[in-house]
N, C-alpha and C positions, 0 to 999 in steps of 0.2 A: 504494500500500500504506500503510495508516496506522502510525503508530506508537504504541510500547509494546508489552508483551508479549513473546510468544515467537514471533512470527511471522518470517517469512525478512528483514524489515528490519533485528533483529541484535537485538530486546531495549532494555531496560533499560540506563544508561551507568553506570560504577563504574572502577577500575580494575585491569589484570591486566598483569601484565607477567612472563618468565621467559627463562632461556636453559639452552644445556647440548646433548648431542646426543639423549640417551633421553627424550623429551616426548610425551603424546598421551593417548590415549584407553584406558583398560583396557575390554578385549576378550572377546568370548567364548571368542578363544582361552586367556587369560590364566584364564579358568574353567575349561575343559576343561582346562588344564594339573595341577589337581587332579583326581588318582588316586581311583577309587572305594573303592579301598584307606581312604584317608583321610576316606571320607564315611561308616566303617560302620555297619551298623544298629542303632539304639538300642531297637529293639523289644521286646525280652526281656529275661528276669529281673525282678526282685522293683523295688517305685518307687525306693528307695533305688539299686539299681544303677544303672537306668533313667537316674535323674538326676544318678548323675556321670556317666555316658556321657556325656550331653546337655553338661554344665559341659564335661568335657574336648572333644569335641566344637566348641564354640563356641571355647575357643581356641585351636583346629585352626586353625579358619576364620577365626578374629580373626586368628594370628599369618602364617595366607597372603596377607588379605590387604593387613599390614603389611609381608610380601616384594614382593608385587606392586605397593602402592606404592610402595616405597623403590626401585623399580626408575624411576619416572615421577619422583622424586625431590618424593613427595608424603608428608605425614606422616598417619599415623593413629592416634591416641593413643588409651587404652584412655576417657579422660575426657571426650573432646572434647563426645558426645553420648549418653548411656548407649543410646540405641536402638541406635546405630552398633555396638555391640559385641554387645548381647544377641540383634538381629534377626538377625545373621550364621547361627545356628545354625539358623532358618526357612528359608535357602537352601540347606542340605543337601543334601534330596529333590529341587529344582528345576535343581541343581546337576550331578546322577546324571542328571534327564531330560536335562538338554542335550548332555550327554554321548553319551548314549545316540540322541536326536535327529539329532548329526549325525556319527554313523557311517554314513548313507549311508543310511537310512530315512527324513529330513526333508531338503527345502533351504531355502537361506536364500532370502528371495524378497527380490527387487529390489525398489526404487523404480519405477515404471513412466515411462517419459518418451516422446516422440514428439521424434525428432531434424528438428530444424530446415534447420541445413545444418554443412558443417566445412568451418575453413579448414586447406590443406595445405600444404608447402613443401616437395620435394624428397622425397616419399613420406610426410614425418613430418607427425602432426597439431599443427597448433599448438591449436586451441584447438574448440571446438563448441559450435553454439547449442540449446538442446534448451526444450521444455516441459513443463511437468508440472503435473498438473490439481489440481485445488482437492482437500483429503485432510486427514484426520484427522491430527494429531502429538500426540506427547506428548511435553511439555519442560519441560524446567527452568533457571532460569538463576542463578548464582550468581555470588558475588563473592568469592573467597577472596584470600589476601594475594600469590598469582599464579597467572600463566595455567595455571600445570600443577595446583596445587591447585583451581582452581575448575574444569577438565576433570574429573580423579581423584573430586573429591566426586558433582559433577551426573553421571558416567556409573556411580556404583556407585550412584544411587537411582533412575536408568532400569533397572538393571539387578536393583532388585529389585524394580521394577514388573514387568516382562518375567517375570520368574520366577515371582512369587509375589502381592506385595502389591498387588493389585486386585481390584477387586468380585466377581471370578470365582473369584478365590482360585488362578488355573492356571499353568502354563506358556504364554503368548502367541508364542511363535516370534519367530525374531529375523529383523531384515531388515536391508538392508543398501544403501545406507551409511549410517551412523551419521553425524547431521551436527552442527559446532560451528558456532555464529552466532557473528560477533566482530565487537565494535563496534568503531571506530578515529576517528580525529581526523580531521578535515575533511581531505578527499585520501587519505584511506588513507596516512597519511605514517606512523602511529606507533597503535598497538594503546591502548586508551582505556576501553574497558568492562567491564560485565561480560558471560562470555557466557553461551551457551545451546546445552546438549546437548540433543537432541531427535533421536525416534525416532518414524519409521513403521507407522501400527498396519496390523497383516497386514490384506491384502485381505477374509479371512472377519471381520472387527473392527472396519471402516472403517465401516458401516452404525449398529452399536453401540456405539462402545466403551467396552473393561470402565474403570470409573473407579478412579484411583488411590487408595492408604491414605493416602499420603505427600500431604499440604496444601502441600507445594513441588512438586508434580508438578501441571502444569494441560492439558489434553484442548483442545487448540488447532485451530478450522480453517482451515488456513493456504489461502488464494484461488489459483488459477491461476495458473503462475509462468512468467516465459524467463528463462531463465541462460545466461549465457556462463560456457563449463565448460573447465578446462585441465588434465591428470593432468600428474601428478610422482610420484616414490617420494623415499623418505629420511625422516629426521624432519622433525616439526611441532614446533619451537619457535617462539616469537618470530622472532627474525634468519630463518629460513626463509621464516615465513609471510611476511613483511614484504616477502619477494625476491621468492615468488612472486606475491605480490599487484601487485606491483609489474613483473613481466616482463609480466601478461596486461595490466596496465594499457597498457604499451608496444604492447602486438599490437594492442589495439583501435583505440588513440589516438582516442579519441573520448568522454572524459571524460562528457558530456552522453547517451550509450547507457547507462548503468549508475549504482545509487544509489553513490554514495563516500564514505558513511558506516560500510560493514559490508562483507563479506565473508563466506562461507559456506565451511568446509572437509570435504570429504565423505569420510570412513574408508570403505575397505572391506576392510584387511588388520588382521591382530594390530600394534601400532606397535611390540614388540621384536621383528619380523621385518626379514630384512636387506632386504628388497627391498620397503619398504612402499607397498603402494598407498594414492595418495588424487589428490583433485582442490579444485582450487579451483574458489568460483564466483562472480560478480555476477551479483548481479541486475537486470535490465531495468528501466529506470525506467517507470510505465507513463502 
């Protein structure tokens, strides 16, 4: 696998570092947690009305989601990037579709893989080797002043691709897992980079896909992959990932099977849910 990029070798190096137990990834749960209540229509009445709607409106959505960060213990300031605040109110309508999407009319679609083999121990899996074919992503990789800022930023501009800002102008459907590239110091001893949130374009989008607004979002095709895959629940901070990367290092024991520069970690639950799902992964050297 060559390097640079957003591809599964982990990105671009920088540094992230963080701790604390509430870390991760803002979710779609974390969207659908906003009430249609609070998305109402700005349709009617006179432009004057219209556009306070619109103002109040925006910092609805500015100030949820200054909750939803400070939940990930990320900051969102109204200055930081004037898009970052004015774009929020564009999320509105995309907002209400997801919502609406997955009451059970939409699923979320998988990453497709072809399982290799697992290893077991006493009923439990430790770890599984699986593959997954060459596929479109879209990712982004950032470098914020830590790991949970540079998560928080890169997953709320995935997520306003997914919504809205791409060539298509639509809602893209969401898939899942949702994965963080993280670069780390030779051995995986210590978290190093910057990473890289990146999402799976849905199966109907993988031929095409719609291209982003957002000049930090880049349409990547990532080549044929095997990973050595281990599930954990809990949070994803630093000190976590660090363990886990570090336990599956232990199971393998074979250093020379896997790049040990990077790490892949794969969301597939809301991360302020008690029981989160996620998996770690390396990747196969090839």
């Amino acid at each position: 696998m060559d390097g640079g990029g957003c591809r599964l070798n982990g990105g671009a190096g920088g540094d992230g570092q963080g701790s604390g137990p509430q870390h991760g990834m803002i979710t779609l749960e974390d969207l659908e947690a906003f009430s249609e209540d609070q998305l109402s229509d700005s349709g009617t009445g006179s432009f004057e009305e219209r556009e306070m709607m619109e103002d109040e409106e925006q910092d609805r959505l500015l100030s949820y989601w200054q909750d939803v960060a400070r939940g990930h213990r990320i900051e969102v300031p109204r200055g930081r990037e004037q898009d970052e605040a004015h774009d929020l109110k564009d999320m509105a309508e995309p907002i209400q579709q997801l919502t609406t999407n997955n009451n059970g009319t939409h699923q979320r679609e998988t990453v497709p893989f072809t399982l290799i083999s697992r290893k077991e121990k006493c009923g439990d899996v430790l770890y599984e080797t699986r593959h997954y074919d060459k596929a479109h992503w879209a990712c982004i990789t950032v470098k914020e002043d830590t790991y949970e800022q540079s998560i928080g930023y890169g997953f709320m501009k995935i997520m306003r691709y997914i919504c809205q800002q791409n060539s298509l102008g639509i809602y893209l459907g969401m898939t899942i897992p949702i994965l963080t590239v993280v670069r780390t110091e030779e051995a995986n001893t210590s978290m190093s980079g910057a990473i890289t949130v990146a999402y799976y374009l849905p199966s109907n989008h993988q031929a095409q896909p719609p291209q982003p607004l957002d000049p930090d979002i880049v349409i990547e095709v990532w080549p044929a992959t095997t990973v050595y895959t281990r599930a954990f629940t809990g949070a994803t901070n630093e000190t976590t990932l660090m363990s886990q990367s570090n336990t599956l290092a232990e199971m393998l024991d074979s250093p020379g099977l896997y790049v040990t520069d990077s790490f892949i970690i794969a969301g597939y639950t809301n991360p302020a849910a008690a029981h989160r799902v996620n998996e770690i992964w390396f990747i196969q050297r090839q």
